[in-house]
FIBAPA-411458 format. One record per residue: residue number from 1; residue in one letter; y, x, z of N, C-alpha, C in turn. Coordinates in Angstrom, 3 decimals, always signed. Each point is the difference from the previous one (the first is absolute). Last residue first. Example, Ala and Ser with C-alpha at 12.3 -4.5 7.8 and 13.67 -1.06 7.14 Angstrom:
# residues 2
REC  num  residu       n.v       n.u       n.w      ca.v      ca.u      ca.w       c.v       c.u       c.w
REC    2       s    -2.250   +12.850    +7.080    +1.190    +0.820    +0.060    +1.090    -0.770    +0.730
REC    1       a    -5.720    +0.290    -0.070    +1.190    -0.890    +0.000    +1.200    +0.900    +0.000
This chain:
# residues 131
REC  num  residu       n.v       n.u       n.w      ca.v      ca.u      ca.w       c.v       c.u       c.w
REC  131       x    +8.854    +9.702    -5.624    +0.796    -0.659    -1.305    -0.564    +1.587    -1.045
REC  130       x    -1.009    -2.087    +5.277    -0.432    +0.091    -0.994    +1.055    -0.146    -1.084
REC  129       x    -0.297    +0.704    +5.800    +0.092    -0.026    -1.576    -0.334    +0.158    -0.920
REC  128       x    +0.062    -0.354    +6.202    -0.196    +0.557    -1.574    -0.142    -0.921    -1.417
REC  127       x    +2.960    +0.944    +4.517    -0.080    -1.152    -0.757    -0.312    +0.801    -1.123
REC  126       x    +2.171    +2.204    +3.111    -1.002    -0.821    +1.104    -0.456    -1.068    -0.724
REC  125       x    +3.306    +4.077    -1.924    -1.456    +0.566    +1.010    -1.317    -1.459    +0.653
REC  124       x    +3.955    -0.351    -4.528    -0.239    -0.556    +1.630    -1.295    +1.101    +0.154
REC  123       x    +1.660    -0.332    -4.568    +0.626    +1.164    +1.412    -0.328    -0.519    +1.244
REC  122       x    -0.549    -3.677    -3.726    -0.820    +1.319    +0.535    -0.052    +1.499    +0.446
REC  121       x    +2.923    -3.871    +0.752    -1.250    -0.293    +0.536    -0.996    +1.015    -0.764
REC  120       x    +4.272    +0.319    -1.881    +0.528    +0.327    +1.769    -1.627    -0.484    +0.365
REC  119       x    +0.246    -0.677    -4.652    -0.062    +1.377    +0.268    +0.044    +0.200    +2.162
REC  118       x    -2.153    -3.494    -3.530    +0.789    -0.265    +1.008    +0.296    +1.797    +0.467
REC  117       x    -3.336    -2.381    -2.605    +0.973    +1.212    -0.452    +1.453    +0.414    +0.565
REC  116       x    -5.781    -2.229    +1.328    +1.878    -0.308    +0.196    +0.741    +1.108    -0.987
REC  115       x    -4.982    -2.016    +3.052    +0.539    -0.024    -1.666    +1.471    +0.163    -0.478
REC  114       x    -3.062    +0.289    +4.919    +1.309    -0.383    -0.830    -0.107    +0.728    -1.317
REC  113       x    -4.283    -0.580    +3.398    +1.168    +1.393    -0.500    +0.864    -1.432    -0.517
REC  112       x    -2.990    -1.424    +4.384    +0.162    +0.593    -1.534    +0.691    +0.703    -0.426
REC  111       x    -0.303    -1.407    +4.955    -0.719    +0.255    -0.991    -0.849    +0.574    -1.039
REC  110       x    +3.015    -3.638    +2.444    -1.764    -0.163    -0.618    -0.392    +1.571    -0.299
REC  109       x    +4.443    +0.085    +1.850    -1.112    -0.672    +0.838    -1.630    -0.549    -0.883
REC  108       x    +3.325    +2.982    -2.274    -0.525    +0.258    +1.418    -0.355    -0.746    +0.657
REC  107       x    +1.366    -2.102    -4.161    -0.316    +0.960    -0.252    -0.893    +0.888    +1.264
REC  106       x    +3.751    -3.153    +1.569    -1.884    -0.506    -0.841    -0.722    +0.687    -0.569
REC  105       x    +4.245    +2.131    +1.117    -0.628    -0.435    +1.425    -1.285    -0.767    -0.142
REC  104       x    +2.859    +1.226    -3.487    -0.591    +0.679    +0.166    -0.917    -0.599    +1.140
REC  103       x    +2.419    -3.076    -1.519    -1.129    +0.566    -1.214    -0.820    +1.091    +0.215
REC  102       x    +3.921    -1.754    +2.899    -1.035    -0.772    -0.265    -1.336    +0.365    -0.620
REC  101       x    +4.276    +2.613    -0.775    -0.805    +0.316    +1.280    -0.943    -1.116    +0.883
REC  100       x    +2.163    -0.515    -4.519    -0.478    +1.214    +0.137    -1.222    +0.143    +1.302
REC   99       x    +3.471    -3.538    +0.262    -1.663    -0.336    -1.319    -0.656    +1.175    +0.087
REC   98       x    +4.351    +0.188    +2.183    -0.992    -0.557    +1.015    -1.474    -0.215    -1.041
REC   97       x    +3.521    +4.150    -0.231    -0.302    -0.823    -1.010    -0.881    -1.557    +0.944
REC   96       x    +1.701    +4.982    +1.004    +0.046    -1.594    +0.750    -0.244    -1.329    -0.488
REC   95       x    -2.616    +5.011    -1.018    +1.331    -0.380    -0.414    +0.559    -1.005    +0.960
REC   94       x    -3.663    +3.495    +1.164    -0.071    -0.953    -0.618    +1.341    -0.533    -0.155
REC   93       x    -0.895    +3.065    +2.555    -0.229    +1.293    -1.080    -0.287    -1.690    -0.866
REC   92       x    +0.758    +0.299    +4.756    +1.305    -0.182    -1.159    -0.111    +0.261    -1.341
REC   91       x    -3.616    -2.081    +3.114    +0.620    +1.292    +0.145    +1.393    -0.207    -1.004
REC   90       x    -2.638    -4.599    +1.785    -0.399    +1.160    -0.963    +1.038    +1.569    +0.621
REC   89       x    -0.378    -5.303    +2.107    +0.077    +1.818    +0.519    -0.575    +1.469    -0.713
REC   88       x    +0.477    -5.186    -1.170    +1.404    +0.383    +0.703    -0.628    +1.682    +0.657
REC   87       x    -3.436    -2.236    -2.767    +1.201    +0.593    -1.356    +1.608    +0.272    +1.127
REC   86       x    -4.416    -0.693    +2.919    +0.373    +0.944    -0.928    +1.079    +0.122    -0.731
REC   85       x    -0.116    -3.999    +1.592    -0.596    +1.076    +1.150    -0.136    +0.984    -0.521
REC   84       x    -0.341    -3.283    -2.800    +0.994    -0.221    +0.244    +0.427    +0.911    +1.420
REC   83       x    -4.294    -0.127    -1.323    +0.616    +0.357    -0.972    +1.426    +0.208    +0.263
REC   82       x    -2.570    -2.487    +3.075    -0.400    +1.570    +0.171    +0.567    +0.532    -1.209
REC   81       x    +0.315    -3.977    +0.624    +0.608    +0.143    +1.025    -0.264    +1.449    -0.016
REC   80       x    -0.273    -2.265    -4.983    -0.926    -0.120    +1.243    +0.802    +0.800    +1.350
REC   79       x    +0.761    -1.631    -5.295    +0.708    +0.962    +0.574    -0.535    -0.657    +1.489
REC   78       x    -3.048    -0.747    -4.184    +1.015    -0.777    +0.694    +0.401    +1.215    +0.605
REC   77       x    -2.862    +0.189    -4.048    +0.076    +0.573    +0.931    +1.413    -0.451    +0.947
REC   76       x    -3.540    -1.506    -5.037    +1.403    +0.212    +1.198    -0.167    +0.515    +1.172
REC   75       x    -2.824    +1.202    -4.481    -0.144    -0.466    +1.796    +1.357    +0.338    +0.546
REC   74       x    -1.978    +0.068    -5.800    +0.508    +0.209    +1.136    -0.068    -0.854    +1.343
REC   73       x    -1.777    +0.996    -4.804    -0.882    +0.268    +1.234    +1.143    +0.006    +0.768
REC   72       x    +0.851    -1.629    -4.686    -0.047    +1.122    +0.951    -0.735    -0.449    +1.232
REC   71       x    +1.370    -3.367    -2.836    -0.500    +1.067    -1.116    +0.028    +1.277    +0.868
REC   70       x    +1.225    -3.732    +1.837    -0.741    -0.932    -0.556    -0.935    +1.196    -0.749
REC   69       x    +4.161    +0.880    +2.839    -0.951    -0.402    +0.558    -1.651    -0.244    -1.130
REC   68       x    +4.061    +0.046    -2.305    -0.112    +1.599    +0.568    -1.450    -0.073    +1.120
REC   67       x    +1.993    -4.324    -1.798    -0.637    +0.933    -1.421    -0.698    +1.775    +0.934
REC   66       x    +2.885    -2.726    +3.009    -1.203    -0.597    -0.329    -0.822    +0.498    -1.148
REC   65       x    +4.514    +1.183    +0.448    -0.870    +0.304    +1.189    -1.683    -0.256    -0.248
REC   64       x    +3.504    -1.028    -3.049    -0.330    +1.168    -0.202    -0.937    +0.351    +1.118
REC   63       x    +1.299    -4.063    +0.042    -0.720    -0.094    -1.120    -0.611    +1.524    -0.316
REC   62       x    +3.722    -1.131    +3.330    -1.434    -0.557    +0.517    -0.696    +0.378    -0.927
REC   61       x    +3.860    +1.077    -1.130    -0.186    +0.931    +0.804    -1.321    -0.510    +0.314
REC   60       x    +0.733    -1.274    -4.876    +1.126    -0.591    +1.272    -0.793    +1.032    +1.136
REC   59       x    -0.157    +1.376    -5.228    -0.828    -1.024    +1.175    +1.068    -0.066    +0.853
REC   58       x    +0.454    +3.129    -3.885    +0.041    -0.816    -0.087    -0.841    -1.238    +0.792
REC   57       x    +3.143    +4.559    +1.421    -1.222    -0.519    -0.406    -0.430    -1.579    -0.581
REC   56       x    +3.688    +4.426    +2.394    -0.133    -1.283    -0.932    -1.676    +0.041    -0.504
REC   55       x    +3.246    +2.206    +3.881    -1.398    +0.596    -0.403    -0.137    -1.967    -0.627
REC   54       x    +4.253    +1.013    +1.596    -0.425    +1.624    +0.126    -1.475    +0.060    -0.690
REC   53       x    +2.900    -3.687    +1.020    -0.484    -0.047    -1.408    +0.121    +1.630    -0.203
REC   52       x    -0.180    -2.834    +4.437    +1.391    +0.535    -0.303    -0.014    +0.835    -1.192
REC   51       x    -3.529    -2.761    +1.792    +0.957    -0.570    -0.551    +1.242    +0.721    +0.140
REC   50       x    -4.175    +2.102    -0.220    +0.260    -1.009    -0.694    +1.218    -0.471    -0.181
REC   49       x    -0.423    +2.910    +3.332    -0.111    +0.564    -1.322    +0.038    -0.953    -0.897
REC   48       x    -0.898    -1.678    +3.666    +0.996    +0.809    +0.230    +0.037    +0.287    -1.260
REC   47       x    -3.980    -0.730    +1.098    +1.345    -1.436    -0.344    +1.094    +0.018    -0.346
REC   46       x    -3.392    +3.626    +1.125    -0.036    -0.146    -1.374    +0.857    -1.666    -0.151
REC   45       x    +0.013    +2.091    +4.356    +0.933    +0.640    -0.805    -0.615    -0.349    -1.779
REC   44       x    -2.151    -2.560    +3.432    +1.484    -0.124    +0.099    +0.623    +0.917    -1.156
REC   43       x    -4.497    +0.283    +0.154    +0.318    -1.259    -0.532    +1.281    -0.128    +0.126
REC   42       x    -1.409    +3.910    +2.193    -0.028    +0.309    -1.438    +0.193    -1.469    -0.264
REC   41       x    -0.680    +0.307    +4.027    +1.572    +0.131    +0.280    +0.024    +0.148    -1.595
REC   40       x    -3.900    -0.193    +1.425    +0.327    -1.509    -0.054    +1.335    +0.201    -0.339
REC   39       x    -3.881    +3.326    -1.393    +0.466    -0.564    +1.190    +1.308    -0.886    -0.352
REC   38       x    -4.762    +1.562    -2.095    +1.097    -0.132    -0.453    +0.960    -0.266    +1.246
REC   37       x    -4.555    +2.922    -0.986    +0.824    -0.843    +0.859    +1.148    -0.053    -0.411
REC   36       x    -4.975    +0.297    -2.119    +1.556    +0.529    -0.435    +0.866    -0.510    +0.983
REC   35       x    -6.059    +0.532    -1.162    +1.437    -0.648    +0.138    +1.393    +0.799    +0.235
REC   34       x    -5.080    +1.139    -0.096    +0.314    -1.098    +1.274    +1.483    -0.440    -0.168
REC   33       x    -2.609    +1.354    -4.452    -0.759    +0.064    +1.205    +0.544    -0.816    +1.280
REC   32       x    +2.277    +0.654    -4.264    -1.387    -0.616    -0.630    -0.513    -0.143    +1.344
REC   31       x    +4.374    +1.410    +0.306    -0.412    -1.688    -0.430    -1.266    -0.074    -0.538
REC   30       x    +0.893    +4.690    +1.326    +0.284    -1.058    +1.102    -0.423    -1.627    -0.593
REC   29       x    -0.028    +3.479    -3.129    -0.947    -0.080    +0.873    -0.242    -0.802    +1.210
REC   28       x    +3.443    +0.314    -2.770    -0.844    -0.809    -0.643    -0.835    +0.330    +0.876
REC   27       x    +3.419    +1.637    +1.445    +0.386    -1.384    +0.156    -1.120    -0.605    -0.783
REC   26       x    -0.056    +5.190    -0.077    -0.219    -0.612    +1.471    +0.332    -1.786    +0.114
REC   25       x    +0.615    +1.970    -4.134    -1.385    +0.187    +0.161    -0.018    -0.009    +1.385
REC   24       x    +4.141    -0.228    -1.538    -0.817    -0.994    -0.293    -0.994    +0.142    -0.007
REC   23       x    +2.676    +3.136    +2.113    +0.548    -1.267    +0.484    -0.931    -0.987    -1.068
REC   22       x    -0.301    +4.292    -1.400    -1.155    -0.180    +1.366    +0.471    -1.593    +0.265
REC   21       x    +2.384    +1.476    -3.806    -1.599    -0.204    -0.106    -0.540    -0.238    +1.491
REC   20       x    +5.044    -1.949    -0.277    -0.988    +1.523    +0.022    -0.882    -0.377    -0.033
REC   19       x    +3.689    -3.556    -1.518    -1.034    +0.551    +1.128    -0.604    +1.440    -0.597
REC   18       x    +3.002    -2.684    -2.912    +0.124    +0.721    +1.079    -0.861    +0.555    +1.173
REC   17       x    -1.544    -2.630    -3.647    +0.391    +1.349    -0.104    +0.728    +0.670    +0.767
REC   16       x    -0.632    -4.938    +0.149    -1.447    +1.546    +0.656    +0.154    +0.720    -0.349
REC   15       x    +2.730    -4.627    +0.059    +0.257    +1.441    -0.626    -0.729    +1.143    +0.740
REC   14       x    -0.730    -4.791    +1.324    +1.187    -0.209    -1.281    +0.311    +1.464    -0.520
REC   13       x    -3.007    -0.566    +4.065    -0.051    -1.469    -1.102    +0.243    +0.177    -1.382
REC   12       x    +0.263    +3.844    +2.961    -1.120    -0.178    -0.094    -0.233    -1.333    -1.052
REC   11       x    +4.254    +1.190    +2.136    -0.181    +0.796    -1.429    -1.115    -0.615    +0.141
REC   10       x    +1.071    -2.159    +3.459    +0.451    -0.518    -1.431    -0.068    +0.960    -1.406
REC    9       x    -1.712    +1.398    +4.533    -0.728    -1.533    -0.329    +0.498    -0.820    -1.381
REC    8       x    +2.042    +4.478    +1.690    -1.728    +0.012    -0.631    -0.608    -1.261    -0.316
REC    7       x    +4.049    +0.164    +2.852    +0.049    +0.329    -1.942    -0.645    +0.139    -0.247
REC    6       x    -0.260    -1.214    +4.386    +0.460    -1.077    -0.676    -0.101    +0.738    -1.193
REC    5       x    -3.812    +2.597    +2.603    +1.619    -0.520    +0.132    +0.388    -1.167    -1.074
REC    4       x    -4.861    +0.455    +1.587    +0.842    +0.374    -0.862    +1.131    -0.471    +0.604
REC    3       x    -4.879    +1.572    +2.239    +1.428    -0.966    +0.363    +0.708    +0.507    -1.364
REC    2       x    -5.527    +0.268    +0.693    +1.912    +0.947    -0.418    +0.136    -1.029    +0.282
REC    1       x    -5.461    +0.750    +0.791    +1.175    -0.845    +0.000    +1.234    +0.888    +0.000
C-alpha cells in the first residue's frame, strides 16, 4: 500500500507523463495488490482546484471523483485522532501547508511511502518516498 499526494492522483488520471517511472510502477503495483491511500483532505483540494478553474475537466467534481474511485484501487483514508496528532507535531522540515502535513502524517501513520514530487516532502528526513 502508497498514500498518493493530491497531484499524483490527478497527473495519474489526466496526465501520466508527468509522473516518474518508479512513481508509476509503485501506483500500478499498489492498485493491482493492496491499494492506494487517497486521503480525504485530497477531495477538498481537488474541489478547490476545480472550482477555482486551476484544474479543468470535462465532469463535474463528483463525476470526476467517482470515475477515479471506480477505475483505481483506491482506500479513503479519513483524517483520524491519531493523524491529525501527528500532521500538528511534524518537525519543521514539513511546510505549513495544513493538506501537506495531513498527507504526510497519513503517509506515517499507515505506514506507507508517499508518492510525491512534492520537493519540501521529499527532503523530509521523517516521510519516506517515492518519486
Amino acid at each position: 500500500m502508497v498514500t498518493a499526494d493530491t497531484h499524483v492522483i490527478i497527473w495519474e488520471a489526466l496526465d501520466p507523463k508527468q509522473l516518474s517511472n518508479k512513481a508509476k510502477s509503485q501506483f500500478r503495483k499498489a492498485n493491482e495488490s493492496t491499494g492506494i491511500i487517497f486521503c480525504d483532505i485530497s477531495l477538498w483540494e481537488i474541489s478547490m482546484l476545480i472550482s477555482k478553474n486551476r484544474l479543468e475537466i470535462e465532469a463535474t467534481f463528483i463525476e470526476f471523483i467517482e470515475l477515479l474511485f471506480k477505475t483505481r484501487n483506491y482506500v479513503l483514508q479519513s483524517i483520524t485522532p491519531e493523524i491529525a496528532d501527528i500532521s500538528n507535531n511534524l518537525l519543521k522540515d514539513i511546510n505549513s501547508d495544513p493538506a501537506d502535513r495531513i498527507i504526510a502524517a497519513t503517509s506515517i501513520f499507515t505506514k506507507s511511502d508517499l508518492i510525491t514530487a512534492d520537493k519540501n516532502l521529499l527532503s523530509s528526513k521523517i516521510v519516506k518516498t517515492i518519486w
